[in-house]
N, C-alpha and C positions, 0 to 999 in steps of 0.2 A: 259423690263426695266420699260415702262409703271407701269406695274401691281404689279412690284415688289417695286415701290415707295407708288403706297397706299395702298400696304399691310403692309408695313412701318409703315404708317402712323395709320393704323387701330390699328396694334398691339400697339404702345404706346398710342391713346386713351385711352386701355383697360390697358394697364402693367399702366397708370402713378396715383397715387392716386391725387384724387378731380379734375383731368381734365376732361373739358367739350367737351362735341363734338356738332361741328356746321351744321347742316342740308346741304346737298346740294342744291343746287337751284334748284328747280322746272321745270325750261325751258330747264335746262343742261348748259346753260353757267351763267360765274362769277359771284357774286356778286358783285354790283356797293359800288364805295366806300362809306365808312358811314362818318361822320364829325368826327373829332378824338375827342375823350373825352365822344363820347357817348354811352350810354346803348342798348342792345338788351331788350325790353320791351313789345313789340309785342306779342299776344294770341298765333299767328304762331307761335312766339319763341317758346313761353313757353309751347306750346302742343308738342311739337319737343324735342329731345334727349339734348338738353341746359339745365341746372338744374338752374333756377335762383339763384342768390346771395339776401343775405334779403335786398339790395339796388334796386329790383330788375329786376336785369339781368347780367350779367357777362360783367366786361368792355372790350368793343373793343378798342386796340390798332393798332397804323398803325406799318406796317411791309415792310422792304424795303428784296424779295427774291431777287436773285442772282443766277441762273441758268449757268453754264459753260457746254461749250459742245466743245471736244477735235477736234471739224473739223473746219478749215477754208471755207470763204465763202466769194464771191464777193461782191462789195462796193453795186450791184444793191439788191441782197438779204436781205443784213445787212437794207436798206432804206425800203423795203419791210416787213420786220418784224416787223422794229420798226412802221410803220405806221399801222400796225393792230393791235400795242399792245399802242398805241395812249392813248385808255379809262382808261388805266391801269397807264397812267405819265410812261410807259415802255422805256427803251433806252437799246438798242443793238451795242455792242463795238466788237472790235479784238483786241487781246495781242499775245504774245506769249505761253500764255495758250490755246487759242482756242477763242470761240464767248461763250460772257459773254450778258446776256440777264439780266435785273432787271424791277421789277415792283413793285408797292406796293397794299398793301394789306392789308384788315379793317380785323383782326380776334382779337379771343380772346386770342392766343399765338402763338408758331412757329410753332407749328406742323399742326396745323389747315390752319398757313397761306402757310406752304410751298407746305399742300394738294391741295391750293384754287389756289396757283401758276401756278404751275403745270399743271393744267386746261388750266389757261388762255394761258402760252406758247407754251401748245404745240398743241396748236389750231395755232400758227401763225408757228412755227420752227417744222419742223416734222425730228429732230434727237434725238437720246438716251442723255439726261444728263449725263458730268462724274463729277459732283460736283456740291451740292448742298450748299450754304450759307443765314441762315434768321436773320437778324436785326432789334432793334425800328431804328425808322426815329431819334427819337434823336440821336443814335448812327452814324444813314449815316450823318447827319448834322454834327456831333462833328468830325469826320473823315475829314470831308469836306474843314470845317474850319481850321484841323492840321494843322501846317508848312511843308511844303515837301521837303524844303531845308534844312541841317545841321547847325549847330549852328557851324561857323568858329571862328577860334582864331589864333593869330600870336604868334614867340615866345616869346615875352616880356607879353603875355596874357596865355600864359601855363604856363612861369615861374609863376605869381602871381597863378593859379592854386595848383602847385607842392611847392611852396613855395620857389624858388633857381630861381638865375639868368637867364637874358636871355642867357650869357655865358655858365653855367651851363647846360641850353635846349639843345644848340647846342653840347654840349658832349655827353650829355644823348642819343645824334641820333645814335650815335654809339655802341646804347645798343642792342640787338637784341628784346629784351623786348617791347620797345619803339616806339609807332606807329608810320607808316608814312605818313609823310605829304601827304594830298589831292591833293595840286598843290604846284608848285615853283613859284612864283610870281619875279618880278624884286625887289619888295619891301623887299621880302624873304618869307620862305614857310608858308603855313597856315593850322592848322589841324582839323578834325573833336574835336569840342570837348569832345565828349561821351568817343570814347577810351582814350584818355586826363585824364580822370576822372575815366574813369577801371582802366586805370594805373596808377593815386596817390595813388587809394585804395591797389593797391598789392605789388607796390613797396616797397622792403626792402631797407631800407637805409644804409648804412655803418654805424655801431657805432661813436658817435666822430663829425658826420658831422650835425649842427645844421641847421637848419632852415634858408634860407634868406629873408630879406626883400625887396632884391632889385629888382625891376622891370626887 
């Protein structure tokens, strides 16, 4: 599985036009991270397989990998791992996917970074990977930041939605169409509003029946 990820990774240096490929380290282990926003500019670089850019050097971006691996593993391992992948800002979880490992990483795109991962993981986790995922940091941050909770609405908040009363709502439940409520509340039920909104768009209306205003 090893061998079979950077031969991966070999082949799309080679299949991808104008990507660069980043030197391994010299000592065998990682590169340390570089400050985000800056250049590979170094002689070393530039005698190496890196083609500089006329700015030059190709910019390095941080990269957040994401390693999964389909076996579970005790709370004493999962502390173990993460503590050796420390240098890396590494954190190691369990789902019901499996043990999800992430670290970040200074390269110049993802295939380089998911090479450079790679290294560093499985120096600390000695299982086969069954999925691999690579991101900017800006992207882990904007994830981050998402809302994780649904955007609720009552029925006098779908009527204004759909345009027809809260009356009107409570009929419409008896559509088969018609999503259902998230929870029953004493207050009354409340529904995601995403499929709220699938379903104004495909709803057919009865000819005849206009629009209401009323809450």
């Amino acid at each position: 599985m090893n061998s079979d990820i950077k031969d991966i990774a070999d082949w799309a240096r080679s299949a991808i036009p104008g990507h660069t490929q980043q030197r391994p380290p010299q000592d065998g282990r990682p590169e340390s991270r570089t400050p985000r926003g800056r250049t590979t500019d170094s002689t070393a670089e530039q005698e190496g397989t890196t083609r500089p850019s006329p700015e030059g050097g190709p910019v390095i971006q941080t990269w957040v990998a994401t390693f999964t691996f389909d076996r579970g593993a005790d709370e004493a391992h999962l502390i173990a791992w993460e503590e050796m992948l420390t240098e890396h800002d590494g954190t190691v979880s369990q789902n019901e996917r499996g043990v999800e490992v992430s670290v970040y990483v200074d390269a110049a795109d993802p295939i380089s970074a998911a090479a450079m991962a790679h290294t560093m993981i499985s120096v600390a986790v000695p299982l086969p990977p069954t999925g691999i995922e690579v991101i900017t940091e800006d992207e882990q941050a904007r994830r981050a930041e998402a809302p994780t909770l649904p955007e609720l609405v009552s029925a006098p908040e779908v009527g204004e939605l759909l345009g027809v009363s809260r009356k009107r709502v409570h009929q419409l439940r008896s559509t088969p169409a018609f999503p259902q409520p998230l929870f029953e509340l004493r207050t009354g039920p409340v529904w995601d509003a995403v499929p709220i909104r699938k379903f104004a768009q495909e709803w057919d209306r009865k000819p005849g029946r206009p629009r209401s205003n009323c809450a």
